[in-house]
C-alpha positions in Angstrom: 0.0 0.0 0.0 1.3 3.3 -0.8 2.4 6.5 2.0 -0.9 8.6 1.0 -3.3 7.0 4.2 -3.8 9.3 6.6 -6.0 9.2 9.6 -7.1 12.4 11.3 -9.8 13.8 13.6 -13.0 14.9 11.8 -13.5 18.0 10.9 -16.9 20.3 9.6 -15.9 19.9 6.0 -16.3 16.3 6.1 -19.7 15.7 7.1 -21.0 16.0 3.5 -18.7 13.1 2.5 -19.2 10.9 5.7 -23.3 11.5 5.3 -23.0 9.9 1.5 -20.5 7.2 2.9 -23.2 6.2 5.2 -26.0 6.6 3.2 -24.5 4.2 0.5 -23.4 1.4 2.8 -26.3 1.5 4.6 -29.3 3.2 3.0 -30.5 -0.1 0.5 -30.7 -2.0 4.3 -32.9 0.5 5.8 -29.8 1.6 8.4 -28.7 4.8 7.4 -29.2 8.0 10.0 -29.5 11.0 9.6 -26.7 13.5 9.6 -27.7 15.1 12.6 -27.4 11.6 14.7 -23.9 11.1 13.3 -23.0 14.5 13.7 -24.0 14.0 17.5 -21.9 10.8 17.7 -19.2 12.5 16.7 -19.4 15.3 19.5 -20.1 13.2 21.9 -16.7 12.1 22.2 -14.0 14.0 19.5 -10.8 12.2 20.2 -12.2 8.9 19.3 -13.9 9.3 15.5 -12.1 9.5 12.3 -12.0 10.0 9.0 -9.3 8.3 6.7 -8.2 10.0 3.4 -6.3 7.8 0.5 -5.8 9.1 -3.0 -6.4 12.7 -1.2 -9.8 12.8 -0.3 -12.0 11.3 2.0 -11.7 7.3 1.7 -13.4 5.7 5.0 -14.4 7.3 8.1 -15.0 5.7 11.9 -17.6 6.7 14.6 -16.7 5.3 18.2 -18.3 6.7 21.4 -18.1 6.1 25.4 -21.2 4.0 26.2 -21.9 1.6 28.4 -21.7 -2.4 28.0 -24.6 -3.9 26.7 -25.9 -0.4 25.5 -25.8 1.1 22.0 -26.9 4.5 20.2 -30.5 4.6 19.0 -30.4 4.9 15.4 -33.1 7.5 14.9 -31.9 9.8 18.0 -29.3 12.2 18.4 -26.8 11.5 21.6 -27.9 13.9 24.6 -25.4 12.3 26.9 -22.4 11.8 27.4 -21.3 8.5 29.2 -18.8 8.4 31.3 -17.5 4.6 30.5 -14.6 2.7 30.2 -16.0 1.0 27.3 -15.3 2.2 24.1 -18.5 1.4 21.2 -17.4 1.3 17.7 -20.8 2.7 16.3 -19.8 2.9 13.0 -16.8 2.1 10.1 -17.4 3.0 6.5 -14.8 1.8 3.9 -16.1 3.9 0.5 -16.8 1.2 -1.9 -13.6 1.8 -4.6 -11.0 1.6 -1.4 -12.7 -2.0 0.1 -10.3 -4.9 0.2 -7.3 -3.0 0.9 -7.3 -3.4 4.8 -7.8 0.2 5.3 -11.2 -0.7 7.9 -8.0 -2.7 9.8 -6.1 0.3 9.6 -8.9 2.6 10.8 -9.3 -0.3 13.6 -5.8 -0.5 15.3 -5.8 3.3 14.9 -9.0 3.2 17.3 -7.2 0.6 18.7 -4.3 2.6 20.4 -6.1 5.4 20.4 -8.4 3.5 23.0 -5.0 2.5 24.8 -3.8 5.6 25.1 -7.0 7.0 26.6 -7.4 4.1 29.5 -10.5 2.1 27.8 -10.6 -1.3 28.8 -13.2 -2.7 26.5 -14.5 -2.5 23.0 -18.4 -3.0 21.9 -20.0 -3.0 18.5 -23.2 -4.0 16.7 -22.1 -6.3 13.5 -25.0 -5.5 11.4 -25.1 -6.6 7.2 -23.3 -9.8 7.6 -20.4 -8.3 9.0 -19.9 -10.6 12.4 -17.4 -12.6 10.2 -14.9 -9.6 9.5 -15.3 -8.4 13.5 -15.1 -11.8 14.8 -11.2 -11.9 12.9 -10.5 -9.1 14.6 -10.8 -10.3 17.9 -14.7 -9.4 18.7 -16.8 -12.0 20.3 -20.5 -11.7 19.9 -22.9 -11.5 22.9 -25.9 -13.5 22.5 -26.8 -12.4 26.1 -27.5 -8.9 24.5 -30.0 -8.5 21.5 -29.8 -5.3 19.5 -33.5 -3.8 18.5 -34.7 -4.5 15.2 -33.9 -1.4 14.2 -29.9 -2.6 13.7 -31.0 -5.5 11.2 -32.4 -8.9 11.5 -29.2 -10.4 11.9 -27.3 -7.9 14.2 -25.4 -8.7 16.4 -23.7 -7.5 19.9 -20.1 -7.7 20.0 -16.9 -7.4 21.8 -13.4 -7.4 22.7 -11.0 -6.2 25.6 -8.8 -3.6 24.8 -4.8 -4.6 25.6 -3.4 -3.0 29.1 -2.3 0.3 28.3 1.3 0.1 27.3 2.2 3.9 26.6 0.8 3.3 23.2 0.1 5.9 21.0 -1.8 6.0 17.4 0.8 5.5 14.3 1.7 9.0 12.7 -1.2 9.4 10.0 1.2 9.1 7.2 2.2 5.4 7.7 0.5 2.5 5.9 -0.8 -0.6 7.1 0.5 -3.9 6.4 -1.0 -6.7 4.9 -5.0 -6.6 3.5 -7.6 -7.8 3.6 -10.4 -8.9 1.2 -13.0 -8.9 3.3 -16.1 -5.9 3.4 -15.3 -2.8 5.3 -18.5 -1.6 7.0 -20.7 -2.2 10.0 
């Protein structure tokens, strides 16, 4: 993979590429939100969402919030609270469909991933909605049939997750460096 990935905080010029993101990964399943919602994710806790650029725009992007275990946003609300947790839920990673396949969700994960480190989480949740259990559960998420997202995620959600390694004065990777490897696997949910 070429030097050009580079992971940064989001800013106000990037909601209109993160809303149609979203809106194509999941508006033909009936999960897409509306702007506002994401907008309020994104507030809700700064130093943990993302957007990835490759190619020099905006390639992928990454929502993930404080919330408690066995809790998740509601996808037709806006987040009023903030929680204070030491769980860290992934809400939402978008891959835009011309960068899939090139491990760059895996990149945006072990970003989040040190970035959770460095901050003192000690867990990780998601909800796998589309089918996507099988990429989370290779990267180290166990699901949670004790907790059953609403129908509103998908039939076929599912609660997930994973401890986050003992901080270890971790920090993320300068945004400039590329991931190794890929994958060929979908990038969203």
């Amino acid at each position: 993979m070429s030097q050009d990935v580079r992971i940064r905080h989001i800013s106000p010029d990037d909601w209109d590429a993160i809303v149609a993101m979203e809106s194509r990964a999941y508006g033909a399943i009936g999960l897409s939100e509306d702007r506002a919602a994401l907008e309020s994710r994104a507030r809700a806790s700064p130093d943990t969402c993302f957007v990835l650029h490759r190619e020099k725009r905006p390639a992928g992007y990454l929502l993930a919030l404080p919330y408690p275990m066995f809790r998740y946003p509601d996808l037709t609300r806006t987040e009023d609270l903030t929680f204070a947790s030491r769980n860290l839920h992934l809400h939402d990673l978008v891959i835009a469909e011309d960068f899939r396949g090139r491990g760059l969700a895996q990149h945006l994960l072990r970003h989040l991933t040190a970035t959770a480190m460095a901050h003192g989480y000690r867990q990780m949740s998601l909800v796998a909605v589309a089918g996507s259990a099988p990429f989370w559960s290779a990267n180290g998420f166990l699901p949670r049939n004790d907790t059953a997202p609403p129908k509103s995620y998908g039939t076929d959600a599912v609660y997930m997750c994973r401890a986050i390694p003992a901080y270890r004065a971790a920090k993320p990777k300068p945004a400039g460096v590329a991931p190794r490897g890929s994958s060929s696997q979908d990038e969203m949910g």
